[in-house]
N, C-alpha and C positions, 0 to 999 in steps of 0.2 A: 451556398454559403461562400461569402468571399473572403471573411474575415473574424477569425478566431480568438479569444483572451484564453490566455495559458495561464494558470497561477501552478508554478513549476518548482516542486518541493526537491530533494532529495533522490539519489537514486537513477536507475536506466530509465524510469517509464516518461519523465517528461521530453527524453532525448526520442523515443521509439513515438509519444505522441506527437512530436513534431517532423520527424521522419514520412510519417504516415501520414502527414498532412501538406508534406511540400509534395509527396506522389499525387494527391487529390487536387491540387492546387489550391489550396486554400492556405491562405497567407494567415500566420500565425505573429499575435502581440503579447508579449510575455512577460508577466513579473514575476521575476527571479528571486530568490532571497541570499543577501551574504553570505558564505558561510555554509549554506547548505547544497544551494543548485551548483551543479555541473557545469562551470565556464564553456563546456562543450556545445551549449545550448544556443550561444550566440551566433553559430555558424549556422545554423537551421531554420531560425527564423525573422523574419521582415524588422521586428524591434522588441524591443528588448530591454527593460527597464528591472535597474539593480536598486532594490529594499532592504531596511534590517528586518528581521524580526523584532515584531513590535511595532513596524509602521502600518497600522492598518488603515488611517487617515487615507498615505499615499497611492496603497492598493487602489480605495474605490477610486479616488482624484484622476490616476492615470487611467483608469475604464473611460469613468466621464470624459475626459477628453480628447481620448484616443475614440470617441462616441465606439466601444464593443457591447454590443446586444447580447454575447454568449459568447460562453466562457468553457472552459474545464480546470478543473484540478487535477494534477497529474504530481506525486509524488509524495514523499510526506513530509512534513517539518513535524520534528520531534516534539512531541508535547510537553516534554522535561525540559523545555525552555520557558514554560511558566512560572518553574519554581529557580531557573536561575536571577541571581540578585543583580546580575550584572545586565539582564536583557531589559532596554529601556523601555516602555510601553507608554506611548504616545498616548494623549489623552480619547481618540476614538478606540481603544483598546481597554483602556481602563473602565470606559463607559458600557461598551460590551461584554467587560468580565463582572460587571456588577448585572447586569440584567439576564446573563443565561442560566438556566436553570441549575447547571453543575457544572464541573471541569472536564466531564468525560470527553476524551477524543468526537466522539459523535455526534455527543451535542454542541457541544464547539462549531462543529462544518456545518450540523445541520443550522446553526442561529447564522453564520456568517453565509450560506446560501439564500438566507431569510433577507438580510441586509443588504445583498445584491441583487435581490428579487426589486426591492424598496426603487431601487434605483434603475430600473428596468434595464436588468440585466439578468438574463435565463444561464441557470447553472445546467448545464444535457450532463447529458452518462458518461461517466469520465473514459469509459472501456469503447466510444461509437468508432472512435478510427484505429483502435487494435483486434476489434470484433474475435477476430480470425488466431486472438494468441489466447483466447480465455480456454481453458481445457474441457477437453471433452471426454463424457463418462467412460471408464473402463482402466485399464491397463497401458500408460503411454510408454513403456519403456519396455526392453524386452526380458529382464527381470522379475519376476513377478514373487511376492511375499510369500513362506513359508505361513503354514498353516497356523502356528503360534502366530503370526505376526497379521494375517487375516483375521483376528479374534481380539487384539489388540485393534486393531483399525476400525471393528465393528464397536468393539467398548468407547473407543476414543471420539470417532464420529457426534455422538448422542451426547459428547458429556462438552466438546468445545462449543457442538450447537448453542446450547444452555448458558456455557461462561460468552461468547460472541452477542449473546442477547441483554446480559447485565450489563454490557457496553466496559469489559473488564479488559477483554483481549481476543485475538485473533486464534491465537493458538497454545495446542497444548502440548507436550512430549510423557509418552505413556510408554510404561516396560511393567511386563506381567500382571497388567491389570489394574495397575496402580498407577497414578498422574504424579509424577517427578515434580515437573512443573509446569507451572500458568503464567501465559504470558502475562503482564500488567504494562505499566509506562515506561517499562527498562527495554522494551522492543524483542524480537521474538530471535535474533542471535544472542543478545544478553542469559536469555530464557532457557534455552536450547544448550548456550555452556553451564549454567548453572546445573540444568538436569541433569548433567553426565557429570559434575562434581558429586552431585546427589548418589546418584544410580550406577553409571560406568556407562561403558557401551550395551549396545544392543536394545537401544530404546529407540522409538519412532517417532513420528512426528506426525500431526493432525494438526491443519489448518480449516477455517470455515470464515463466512462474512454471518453478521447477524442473521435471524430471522428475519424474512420482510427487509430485505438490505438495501437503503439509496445505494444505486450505481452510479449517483452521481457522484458520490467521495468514499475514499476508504476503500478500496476493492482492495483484497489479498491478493499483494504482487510476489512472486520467485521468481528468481533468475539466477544467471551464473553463480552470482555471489552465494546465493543462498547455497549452490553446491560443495563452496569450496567450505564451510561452515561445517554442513552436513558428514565430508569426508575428514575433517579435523574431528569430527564429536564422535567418528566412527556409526554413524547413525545410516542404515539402508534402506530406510523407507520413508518415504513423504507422502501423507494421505491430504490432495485439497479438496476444495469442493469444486465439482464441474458448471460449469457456466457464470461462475463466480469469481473465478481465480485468473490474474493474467499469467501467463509464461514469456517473461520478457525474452527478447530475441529464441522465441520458442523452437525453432530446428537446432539451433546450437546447444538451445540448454537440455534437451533431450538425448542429444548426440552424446552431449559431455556427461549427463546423469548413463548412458549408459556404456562410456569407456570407465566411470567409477565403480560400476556396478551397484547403482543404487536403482532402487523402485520408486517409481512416481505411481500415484494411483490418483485416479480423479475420482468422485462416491455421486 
């Protein structure tokens, strides 16, 4: 592969996707979005092309003529930009929100991977050139949950599976057996302060992807940030799922979940 399409949402992963792809040499073409992507991005990759939200016209246009065969999505653009009145939606946009089946996060990627297929462009697993940061089953931290908190992990497992499958949310936050709360379109720091207005401390955290999950969009990312959240909510443990989940700049963020004293668990 010599040449890459990035659609480069929000967040570390589209920074660590293109990281990992100037080590392989593979030159990376990026649309960016205003507003959300990381200006950091520009120094990483060969070009680099800046969108609103809402141009989806421009998206496929710059494929086509940058001729990219394959692509990744790397990040996320909030989906609570559909309901703002002020994000323009270009008429291939408006066309596409009338013919997908729902509004859900999922099916959204999955119709707009469908529309790049059209145009013979192959959407691969968005995780192929971080392979090495998705976590791996067992205990990553040197922390490890209290017995209450191993019971809670097992409750909460079985119950975000289920919510991950109605295409609702990624995650849940569980204390004593009870779900605080469920992620939905307010994103899963939104989620996770709400839980501890609810509850207080001493609630945990249970992350999953769907059953049956494309890896080509939507993979369960944590990273730093996700830490510094974790120690404001006073929260000690983070259940994801293994082989599912990235761990953005993963030796750092394990280092730093265990100068906090928090538990990472992979299931």
């Amino acid at each position: 592969m010599k040449c890459l399409g990035l659609i480069a949402g929000n967040g570390r992963f589209p920074i660590a996707a293109a990281v990992s792809a100037k080590k392989r040499g593979i030159k990376i073409t990026a649309v960016a979005f205003i507003g959300e992507t990381s200006k950091s991005l520009e120094k990483l990759v060969e070009k680099i092309f800046w969108i609103r939200i809402g141009e989806l016209a421009k998206l496929f246009e710059i494929f086509e003529r940058e001729n990219i065969k394959e692509a990744i999505m790397a990040g996320q653009i909030r989906p609570i930009h559909l309901f703002k009145p002020w994000i323009k939606k270009d008429a291939a946009l408006k066309s596409f929100l009338r013919r997908v089946r729902d509004r859900r996060g999922d099916s959204l990627l999955e119709s707009i991977a469908e529309e790049l297929s059209k145009k013979g462009i192959k959407l691969l697993d968005s995780s192929f050139l971080l392979s090495e940061s998705l976590a791996e089953e067992g205990e990553l931290t040197a922390r490890v949950p209290t017995a209450d908190e191993w019971e809670n992990i097992k409750f909460g497992k079985i119950i975000v599976k289920e919510i991950a499958g109605l295409g609702i949310g990624q995650t849940i936050i569980v204390k004593n057996k009870a779900i605080l709360a469920v992620e939905a379109i307010e994103g899963t720091d939104k989620a996770i302060r709400r839980a501890v207005r609810l509850g207080g401390s001493g609630a945990i955290v249970v992350k999953a992807s769907r059953p049956n999950h494309d890896m080509r969009f939507d993979i369960p990312v944590i990273g730093l940030k996700t830490l510094k959240v974790l120690k404001k909510a006073k929260i000690k443990v983070l259940a994801v799922e293994a082989g599912k989940t990235l761990l953005i700049d993963k030796q750092k963020f394990l280092k730093e979940a265990d100068r906090l004293n928090i538990s990472i668990i992979a299931f």
